[in-house]
C-alpha positions in Angstrom: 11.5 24.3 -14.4 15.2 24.3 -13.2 16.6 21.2 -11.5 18.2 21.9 -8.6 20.9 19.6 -6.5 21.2 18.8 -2.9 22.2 15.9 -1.1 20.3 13.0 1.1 20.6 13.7 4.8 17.9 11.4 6.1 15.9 8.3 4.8 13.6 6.2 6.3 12.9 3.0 4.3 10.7 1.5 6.3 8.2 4.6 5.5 9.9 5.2 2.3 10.5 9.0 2.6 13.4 11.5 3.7 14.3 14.6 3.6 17.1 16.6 1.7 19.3 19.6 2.2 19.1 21.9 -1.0 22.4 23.3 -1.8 22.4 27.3 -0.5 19.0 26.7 1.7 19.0 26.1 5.1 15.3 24.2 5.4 15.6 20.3 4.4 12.9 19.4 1.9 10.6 16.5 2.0 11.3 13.4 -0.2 8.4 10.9 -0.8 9.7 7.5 -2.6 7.7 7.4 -5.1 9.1 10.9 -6.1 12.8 9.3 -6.7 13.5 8.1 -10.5 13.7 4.2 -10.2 16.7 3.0 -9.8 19.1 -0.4 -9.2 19.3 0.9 -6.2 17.1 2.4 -3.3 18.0 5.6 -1.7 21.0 5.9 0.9 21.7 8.6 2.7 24.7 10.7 1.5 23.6 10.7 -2.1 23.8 13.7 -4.0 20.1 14.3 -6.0 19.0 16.3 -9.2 15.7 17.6 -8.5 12.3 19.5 -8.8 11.0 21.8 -6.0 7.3 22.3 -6.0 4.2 22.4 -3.4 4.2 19.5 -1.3 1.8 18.4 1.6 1.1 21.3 3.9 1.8 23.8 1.6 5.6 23.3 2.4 7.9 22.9 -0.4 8.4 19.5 -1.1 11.2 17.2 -3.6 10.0 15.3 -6.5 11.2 14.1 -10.3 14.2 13.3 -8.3 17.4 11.7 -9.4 20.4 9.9 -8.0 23.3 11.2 -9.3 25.6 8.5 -10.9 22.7 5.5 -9.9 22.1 3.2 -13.1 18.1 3.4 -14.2 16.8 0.3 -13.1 16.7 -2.1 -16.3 13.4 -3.7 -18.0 14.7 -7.2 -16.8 15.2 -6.0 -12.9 11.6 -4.4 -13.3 9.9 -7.7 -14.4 11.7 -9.8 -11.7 10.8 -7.5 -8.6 6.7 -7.6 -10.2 7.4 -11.2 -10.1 8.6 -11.3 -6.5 6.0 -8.8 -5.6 3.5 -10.7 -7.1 3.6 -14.2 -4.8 0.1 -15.7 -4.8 1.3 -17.7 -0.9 3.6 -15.5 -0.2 3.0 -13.3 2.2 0.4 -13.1 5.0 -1.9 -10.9 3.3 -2.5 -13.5 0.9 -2.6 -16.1 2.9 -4.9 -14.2 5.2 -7.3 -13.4 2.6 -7.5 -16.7 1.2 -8.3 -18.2 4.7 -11.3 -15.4 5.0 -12.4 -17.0 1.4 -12.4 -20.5 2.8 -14.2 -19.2 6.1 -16.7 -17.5 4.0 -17.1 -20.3 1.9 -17.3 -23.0 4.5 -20.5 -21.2 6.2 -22.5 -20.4 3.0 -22.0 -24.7 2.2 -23.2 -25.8 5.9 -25.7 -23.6 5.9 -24.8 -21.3 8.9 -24.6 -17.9 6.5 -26.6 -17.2 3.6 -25.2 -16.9 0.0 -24.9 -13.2 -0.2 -22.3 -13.3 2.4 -19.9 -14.4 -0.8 -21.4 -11.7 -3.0 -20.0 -8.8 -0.3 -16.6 -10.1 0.1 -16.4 -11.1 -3.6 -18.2 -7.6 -4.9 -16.5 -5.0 -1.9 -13.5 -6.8 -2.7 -13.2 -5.6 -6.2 -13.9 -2.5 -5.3 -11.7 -2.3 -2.4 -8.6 -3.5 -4.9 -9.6 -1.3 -7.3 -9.6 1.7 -4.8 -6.2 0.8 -3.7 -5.1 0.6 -7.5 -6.1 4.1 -8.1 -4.2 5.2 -4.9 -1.2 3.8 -5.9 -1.2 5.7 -9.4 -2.5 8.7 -7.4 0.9 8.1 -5.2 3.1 7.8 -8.4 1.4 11.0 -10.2 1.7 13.0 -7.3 -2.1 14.0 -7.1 -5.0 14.0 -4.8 -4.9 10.6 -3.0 -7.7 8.8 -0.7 -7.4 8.8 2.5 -6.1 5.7 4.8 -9.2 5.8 6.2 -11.4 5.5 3.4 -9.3 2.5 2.4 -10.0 1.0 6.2 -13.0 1.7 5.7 -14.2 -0.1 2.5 -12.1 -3.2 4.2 -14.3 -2.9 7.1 -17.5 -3.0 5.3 -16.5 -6.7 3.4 -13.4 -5.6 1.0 -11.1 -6.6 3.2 -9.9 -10.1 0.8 -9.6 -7.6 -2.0 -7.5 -5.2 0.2 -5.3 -7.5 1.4 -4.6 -8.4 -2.1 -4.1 -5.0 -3.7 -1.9 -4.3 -0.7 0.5 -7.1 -1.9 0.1 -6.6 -5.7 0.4 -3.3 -5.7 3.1 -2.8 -2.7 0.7 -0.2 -1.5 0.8 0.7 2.4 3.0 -2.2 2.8 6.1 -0.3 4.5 3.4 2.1 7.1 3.6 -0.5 10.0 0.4 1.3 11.5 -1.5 0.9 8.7 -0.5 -2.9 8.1 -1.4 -3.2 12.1 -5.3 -1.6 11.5 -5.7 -3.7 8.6 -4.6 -6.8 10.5 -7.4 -5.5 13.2 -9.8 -5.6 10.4 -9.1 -9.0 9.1 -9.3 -10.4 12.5 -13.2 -9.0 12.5 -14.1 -10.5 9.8 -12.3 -13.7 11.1 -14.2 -14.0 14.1 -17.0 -12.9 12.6 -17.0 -15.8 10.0 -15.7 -18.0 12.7 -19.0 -17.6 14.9 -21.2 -18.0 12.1 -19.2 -21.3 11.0 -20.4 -22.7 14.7 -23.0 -21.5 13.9 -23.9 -18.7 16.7 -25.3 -16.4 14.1 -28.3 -18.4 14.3 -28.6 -18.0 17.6 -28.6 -14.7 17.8 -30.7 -14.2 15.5 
């Protein structure tokens, strides 16, 4: 298929996605992030791209297999470094989030105030849940079908929540959508207070 050029006219970074005007076409076309060749160097608006055009989302012609002109690939020693930094067991507050809804869980099932399956859910969803969010992020990178943001809630919700939080950091999936960081926040709060009460041990109570 035949690359064609254009230049960057808008770029979000935060949401990692923009839009670019095709040379001798009047409609912008979508840019996603993960359809830019990695570079040293993120997007900026201004740059001139080499690109694909193909279907995107909506049925609208989208920009993908796209390349900064003059940008320097990004070398195998910058590639290992930014794993490294994305990769930081304490730090970030996903991790440190999910380790404190580990301790929580673990805290009840020792004194008694929540049986031992409770570790089995978060420990068993949780794999799941990272391995869900490992798919989407290939998905993202291939360009094809992806799950939806509320599927990935979802299986949070329902106890994978630790193993989210974790794939969300390991992965640098969802990590720049500010709405989905907030709804997963939401969720770990649940399971915080939810853990919390049975660590005082209301759960008996109700029960």
């Amino acid at each position: 298929m035949v690359r064609e050029q254009g230049e960057l006219v808008q770029w979000n970074e935060q949401k990692g996605f923009g839009f670019v005007r095709r040379s001798g076409h009047a409609q912008n076309l979508f840019l996603h992030a993960t359809a830019v060749r990695q570079t040293s160097t993120r997007p900026r608006v201004g740059d001139q791209l080499e690109f694909r055009v193909g279907p995107g989302r909506g049925g609208r012609q989208a920009a993908y297999d796209a390349e900064v002109a003059g940008a320097n690939p990004r070398s195998v020693e910058a590639h290992q470094w930014r794993r490294q930094e994305q990769w930081r067991p304490f730090g970030s507050w996903r991790s440190l989030t999910a380790a404190s809804l580990v301790l929580l869980a673990i805290a009840a099932v020792v004194t008694n105030r929540a049986p031992d399956w409770i570790i089995l859910i978060y420990g068993g969803i949780g794999a799941v849940s990272g391995l869900l969010y490992g798919f989407d992020k290939r998905a993202a990178e291939l360009r094809r079908w992806r799950r939806s943001e509320a599927a990935l809630h979802l299986i949070d919700l329902m106890g994978g929540i630790v193993g989210g939080l974790l794939a969300q950091q390991m992965f640098r999936h969802k990590t720049s959508k500010a709405r989905f960081g907030r709804l997963s926040v939401l969720v770990a709060l649940i399971h915080i207070g939810l853990l919390s009460t049975a660590l005082l041990g209301l759960w008996k109570a109700w029960l």
